[in-house]
C-alpha positions in Angstrom: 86.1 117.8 110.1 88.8 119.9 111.7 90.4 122.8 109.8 93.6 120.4 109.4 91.7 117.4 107.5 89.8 120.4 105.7 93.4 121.8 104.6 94.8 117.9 103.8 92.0 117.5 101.7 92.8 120.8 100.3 96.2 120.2 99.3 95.2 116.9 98.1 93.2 118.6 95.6 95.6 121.4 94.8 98.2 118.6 93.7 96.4 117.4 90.7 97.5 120.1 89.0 101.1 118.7 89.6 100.8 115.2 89.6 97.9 112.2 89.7 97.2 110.5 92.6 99.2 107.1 93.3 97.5 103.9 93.1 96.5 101.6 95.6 96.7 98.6 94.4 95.4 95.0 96.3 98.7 92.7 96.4 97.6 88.8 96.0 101.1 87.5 97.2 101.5 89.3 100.2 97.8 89.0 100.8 97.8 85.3 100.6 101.3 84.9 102.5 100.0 86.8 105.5 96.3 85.5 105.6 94.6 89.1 105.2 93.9 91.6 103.0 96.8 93.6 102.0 97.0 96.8 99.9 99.7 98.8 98.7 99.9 103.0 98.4 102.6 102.9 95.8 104.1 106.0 96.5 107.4 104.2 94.8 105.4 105.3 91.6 105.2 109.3 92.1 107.0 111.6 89.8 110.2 111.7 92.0 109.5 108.1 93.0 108.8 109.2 96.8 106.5 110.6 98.4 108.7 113.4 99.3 106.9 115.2 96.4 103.6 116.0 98.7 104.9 117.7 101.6 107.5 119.8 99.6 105.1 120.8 96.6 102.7 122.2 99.6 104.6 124.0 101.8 105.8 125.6 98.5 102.7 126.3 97.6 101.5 128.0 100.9 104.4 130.1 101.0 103.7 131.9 97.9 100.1 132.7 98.9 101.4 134.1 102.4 104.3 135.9 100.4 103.4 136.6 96.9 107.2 137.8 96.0 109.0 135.1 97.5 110.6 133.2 94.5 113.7 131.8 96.2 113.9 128.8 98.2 116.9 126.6 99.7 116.7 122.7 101.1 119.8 120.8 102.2 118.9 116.9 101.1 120.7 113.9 99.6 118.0 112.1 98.4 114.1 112.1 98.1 113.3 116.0 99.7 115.8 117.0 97.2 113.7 115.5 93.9 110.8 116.6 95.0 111.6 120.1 96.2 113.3 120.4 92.2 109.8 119.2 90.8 107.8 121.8 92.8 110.3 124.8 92.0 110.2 124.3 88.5 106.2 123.7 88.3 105.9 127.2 90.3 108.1 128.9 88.3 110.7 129.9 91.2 114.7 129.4 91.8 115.6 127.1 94.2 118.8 125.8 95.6 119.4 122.2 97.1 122.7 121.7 99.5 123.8 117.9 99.3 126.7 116.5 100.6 129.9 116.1 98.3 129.8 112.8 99.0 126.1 112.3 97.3 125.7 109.4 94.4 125.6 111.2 91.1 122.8 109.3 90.5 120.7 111.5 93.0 122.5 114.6 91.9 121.7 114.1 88.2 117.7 113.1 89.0 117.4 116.4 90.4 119.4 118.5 88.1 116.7 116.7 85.7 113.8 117.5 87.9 114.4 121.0 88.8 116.1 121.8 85.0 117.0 125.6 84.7 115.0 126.9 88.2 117.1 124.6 90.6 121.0 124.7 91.5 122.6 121.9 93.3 125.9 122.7 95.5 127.8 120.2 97.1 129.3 121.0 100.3 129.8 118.8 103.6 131.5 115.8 104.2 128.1 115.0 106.3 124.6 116.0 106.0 124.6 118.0 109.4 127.3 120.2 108.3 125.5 120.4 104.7 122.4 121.3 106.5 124.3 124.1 108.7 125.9 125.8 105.3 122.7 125.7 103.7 120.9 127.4 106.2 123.1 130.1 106.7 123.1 130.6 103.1 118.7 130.8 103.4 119.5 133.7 105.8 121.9 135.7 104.0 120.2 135.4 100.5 116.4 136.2 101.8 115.4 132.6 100.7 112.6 130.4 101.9 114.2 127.0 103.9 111.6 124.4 103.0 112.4 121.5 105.8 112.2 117.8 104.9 110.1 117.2 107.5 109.6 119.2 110.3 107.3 121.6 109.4 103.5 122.0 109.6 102.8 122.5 105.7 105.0 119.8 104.6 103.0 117.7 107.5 100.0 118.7 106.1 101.1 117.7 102.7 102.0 114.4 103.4 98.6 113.8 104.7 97.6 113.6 101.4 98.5 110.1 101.0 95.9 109.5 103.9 93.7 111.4 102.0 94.0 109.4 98.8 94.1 106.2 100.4 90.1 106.8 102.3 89.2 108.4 99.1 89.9 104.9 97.2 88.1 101.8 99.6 84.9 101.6 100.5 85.6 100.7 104.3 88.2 102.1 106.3 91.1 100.4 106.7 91.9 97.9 110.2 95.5 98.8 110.2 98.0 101.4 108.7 101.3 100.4 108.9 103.6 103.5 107.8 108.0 104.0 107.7 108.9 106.4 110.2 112.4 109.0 109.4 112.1 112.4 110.2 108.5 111.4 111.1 106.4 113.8 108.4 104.5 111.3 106.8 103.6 109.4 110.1 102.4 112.6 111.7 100.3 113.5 108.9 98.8 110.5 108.0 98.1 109.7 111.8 96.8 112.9 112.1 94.0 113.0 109.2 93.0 109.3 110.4 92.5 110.6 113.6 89.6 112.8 112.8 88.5 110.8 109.3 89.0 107.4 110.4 89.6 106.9 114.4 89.1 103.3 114.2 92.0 102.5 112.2 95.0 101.3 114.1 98.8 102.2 113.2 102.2 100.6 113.4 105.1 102.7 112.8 108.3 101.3 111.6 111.9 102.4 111.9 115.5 100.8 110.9 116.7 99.6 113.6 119.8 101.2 112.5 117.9 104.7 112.8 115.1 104.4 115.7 115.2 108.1 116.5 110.7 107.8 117.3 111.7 104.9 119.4 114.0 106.9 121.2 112.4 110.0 121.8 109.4 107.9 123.3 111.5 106.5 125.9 113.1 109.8 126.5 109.5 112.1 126.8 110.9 114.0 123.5 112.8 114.1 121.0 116.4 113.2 121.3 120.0 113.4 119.2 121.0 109.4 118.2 124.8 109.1 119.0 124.8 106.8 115.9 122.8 106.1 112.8 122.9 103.5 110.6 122.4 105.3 106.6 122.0 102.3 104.7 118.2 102.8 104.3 119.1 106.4 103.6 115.3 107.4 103.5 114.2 107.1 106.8 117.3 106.7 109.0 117.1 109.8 111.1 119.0 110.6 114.1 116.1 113.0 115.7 112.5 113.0 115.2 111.6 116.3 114.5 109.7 118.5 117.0 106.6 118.9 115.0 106.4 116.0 114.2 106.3 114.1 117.9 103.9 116.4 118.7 101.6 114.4 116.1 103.2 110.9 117.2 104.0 111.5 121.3 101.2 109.5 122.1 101.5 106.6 120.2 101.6 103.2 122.6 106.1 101.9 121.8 104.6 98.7 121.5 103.6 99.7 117.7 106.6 101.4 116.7 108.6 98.1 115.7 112.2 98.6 114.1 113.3 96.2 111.1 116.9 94.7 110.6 118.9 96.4 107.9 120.2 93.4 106.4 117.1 91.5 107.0 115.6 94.5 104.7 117.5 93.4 101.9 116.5 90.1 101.6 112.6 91.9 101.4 113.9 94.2 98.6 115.0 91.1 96.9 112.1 89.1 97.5 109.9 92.0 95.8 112.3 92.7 93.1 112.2 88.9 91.9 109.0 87.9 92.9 106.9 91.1 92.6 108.7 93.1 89.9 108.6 96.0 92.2 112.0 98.1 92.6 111.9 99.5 96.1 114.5 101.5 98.0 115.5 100.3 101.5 112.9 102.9 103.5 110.0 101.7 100.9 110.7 98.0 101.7 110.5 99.0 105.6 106.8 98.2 106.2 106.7 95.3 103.7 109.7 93.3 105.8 108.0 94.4 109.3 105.0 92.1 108.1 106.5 89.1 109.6 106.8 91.0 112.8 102.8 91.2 112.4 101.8 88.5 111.4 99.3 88.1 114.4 98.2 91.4 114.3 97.2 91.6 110.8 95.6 88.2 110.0 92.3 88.7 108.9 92.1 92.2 108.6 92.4 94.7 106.5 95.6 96.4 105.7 97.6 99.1 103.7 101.1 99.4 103.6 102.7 102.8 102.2 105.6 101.5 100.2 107.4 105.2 100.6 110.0 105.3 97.9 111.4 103.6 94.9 114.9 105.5 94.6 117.2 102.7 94.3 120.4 103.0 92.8 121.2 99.0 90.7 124.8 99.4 92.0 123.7 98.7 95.4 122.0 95.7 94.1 125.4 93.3 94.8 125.7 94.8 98.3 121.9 94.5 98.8 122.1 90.7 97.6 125.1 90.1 99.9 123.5 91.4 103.0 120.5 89.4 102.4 122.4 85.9 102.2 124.1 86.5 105.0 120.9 87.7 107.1 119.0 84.3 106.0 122.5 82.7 107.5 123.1 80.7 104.0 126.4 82.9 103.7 129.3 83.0 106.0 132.8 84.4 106.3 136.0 82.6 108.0 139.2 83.0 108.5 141.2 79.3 108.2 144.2 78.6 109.8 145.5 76.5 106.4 148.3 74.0 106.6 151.2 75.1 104.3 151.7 71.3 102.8 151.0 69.4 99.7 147.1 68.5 99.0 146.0 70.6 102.3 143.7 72.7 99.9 142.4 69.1 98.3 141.7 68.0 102.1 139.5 71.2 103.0 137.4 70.6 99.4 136.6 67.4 100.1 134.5 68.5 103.3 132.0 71.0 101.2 129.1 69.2 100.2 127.1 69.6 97.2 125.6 72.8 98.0 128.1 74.5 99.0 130.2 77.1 96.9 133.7 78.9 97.5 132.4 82.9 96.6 135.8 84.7 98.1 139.2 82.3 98.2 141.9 85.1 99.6 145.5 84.2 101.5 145.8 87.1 104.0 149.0 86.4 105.9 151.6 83.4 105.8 153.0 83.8 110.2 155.2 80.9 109.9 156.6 78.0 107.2 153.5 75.5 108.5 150.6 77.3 108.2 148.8 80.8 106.6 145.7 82.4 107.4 143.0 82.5 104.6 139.7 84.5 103.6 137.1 81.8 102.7 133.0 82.5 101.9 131.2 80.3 101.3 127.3 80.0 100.5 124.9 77.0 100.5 121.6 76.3 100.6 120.5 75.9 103.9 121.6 77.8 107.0 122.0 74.3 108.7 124.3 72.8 106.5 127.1 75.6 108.3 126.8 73.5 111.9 128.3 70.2 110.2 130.6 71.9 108.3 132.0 73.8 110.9 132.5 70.7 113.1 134.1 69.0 110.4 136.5 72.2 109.5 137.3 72.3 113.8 138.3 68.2 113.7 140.6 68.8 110.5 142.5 71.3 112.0 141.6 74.3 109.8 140.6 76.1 113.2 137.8 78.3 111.4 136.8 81.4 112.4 133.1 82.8 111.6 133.9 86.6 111.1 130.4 87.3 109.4 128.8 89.5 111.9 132.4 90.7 113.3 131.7 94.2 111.9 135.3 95.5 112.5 136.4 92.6 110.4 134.2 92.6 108.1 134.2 96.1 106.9 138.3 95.8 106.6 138.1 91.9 105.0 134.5 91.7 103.1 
């Protein structure tokens, strides 16, 4: 083996001390849906409930054997790097101090307080993470601290090929097919890495939000490039550049297996799991699990693993999760009516809903003139097809309905 699958294996080992290794565990209902074999690395069931723990407790780790003295680090995160860069500083005994913006859940903000106890200080600063990132790195060079990067940066590559590691370590055989969530790109880099050398026969697929393809891009472009726009709602892998280590590791991937995954389509995974599976999953560590019906070709037969990254997920976004879902699977819809201002008009538009369907949002917005107002309605059924008859029959009574569901400038001002 190379000296990098050497030093994976390495770290690997040097991480028991810290934490034991995740389970990789055979799941019967996503097996049997998909017609394969299908195992889960259940990184969701770390000590900071990410993976996020690997990369940062090794590049730690290597720093203090290269600089003995060094006892101050600084990271700028709003989510997973954060926990697990808390865990590692308090385990080595060093002060470390995490940058998150102001406008970070206090969820997140108390889970690493709780990590990192009395060697980690959290400031907030930054309306955004890239202004966040810019203080805290400044800060790094004025104070003589370490920066530990989230994920671009060859130890905390090298750390995240643990889970590669781990996951040969624990089957007999090599897996067919790796599918992994690509962000920043760390774990993707390091896992394809180590399987490179360990395991060459193993294919990958690498999935992104769509919301947040920054790999995607930077293959089209020859290198890494800036994303005008990123989606955050799956806030652990939407990144708006690859980082430059890390497409080294992933530049010559064929784009035909980096696939991107809905956001909203997402949700209706993470509730699938939740209900069906018991398993609590954040958006990125439901990635690879809602790509499977992508691959459903491509992975009958065989055998898989999926690395279900992280398990950070904060029950108030359940509501909005659940809501994103429905109207993804098309059984929830939005409109705006054009409702008759006379006697039994409201008793006119009932009687068209069938049996399945349900009023969820009844709102007037704005009464133009003495014969009609406009009105908020949702509505949810059953089945997406039941919307097509209903429609028609709101358009011949005169309601004039108008489907603002996916109208996203709408939407985010009515819904």
């Amino acid at each position: 083996m190379t000296d990098f699958a050497e030093a994976a294996r390495s770290a690997t080992q040097q991480m028991r001390s810290l934490f034991d290794q995740t389970p990789l565990q055979r799941n019967d209902y996503l097996s049997d849906r998909y017609d394969c074999e299908l195992f889960l690395k259940r990184e969701d069931l770390s000590p900071v409930r990410s993976y996020k723990i690997r990369g940062a407790f090794n590049a730690m780790f290597k720093r203090r054997i290269a600089a003995p003295d060094q006892n101050r680090f600084v990271c700028a995160s709003a989510g997973n790097h954060a926990q697990g860069f808390a865990y590692a500083c308090r385990h080595f005994h060093v002060m470390g101090e995490v940058f998150m913006p102001i406008t970070t859940p206090q969820q997140k903000i108390h889970k690493t307080r709780a990590f990192g106890g009395e060697n980690v200080k959290i400031r907030l600063t930054g309306d955004y993470f890239d202004q966040t990132l810019a203080v805290a790195q400044t800060h790094c060079v004025e104070i003589g601290a370490h920066f530990l990067a989230p994920f671009d940066d060859p130890d905390v590559i090298e750390g995240q090929a643990s889970v590669a590691v781990e996951i040969l370590a624990g089957m007999d055989l090599s897996p067919d097919l790796v599918i992994l969530p690509v962000g920043g790109g760390g774990l993707s880099a390091g896992m394809r890495r180590y399987f490179k050398e360990a395991a060459p026969e193993t294919e990958f697929r690498l999935i992104e939000p769509a919301g947040g393809a920054s790999l995607t891009a930077a293959l089209a472009h020859g290198g890494p490039v800036t994303l005008p726009h990123v989606d955050s709602f799956v806030d652990g892998a939407s990144v708006a550049r690859i980082g430059d280590h890390t497409f080294e590791q992933l530049c010559d991937i064929d784009p035909a297996n980096v696939l991107t995954a809905p956001e909203n389509r997402i949700c209706g995974t993470i509730v699938d799991l939740l209900n069906i599976e018991g398993m609590v999953l954040e958006p990125a560590g439901a990635l690879v699990i809602d790509a499977l019906q992508n691959l459903q070709d491509d992975i009958r037969g065989k055998k898989v693993v999926c690395v279900t990254s992280g398990g950070n997920f904060d029950f108030e976004r359940l509501p909005e999760v659940k809501e994103r879902a429905l109207r993804y699977a098309g059984v929830k819809k939005y409109f705006i009516l054009r409702m008759p201002q006379r006697p039994g008009a409201l008793r006119d538009f009932l009687a068209l809903l069938g049996p399945d369907d349900d009023i969820t949002r009844f709102e007037y917005l704005k009464k133009f003139a003495r014969n009609f107002g406009s009105v908020l309605i949702g509505i949810e059924t059953k089945h997406a097809s039941a919307f097509e008859k209903l429609q028609a029959e709101m358009t011949a009574a005169g309601f004039d309905p108008r489907d603002i569901t996916n109208d996203e400038v709408l939407a985010e001002f009515l819904i």
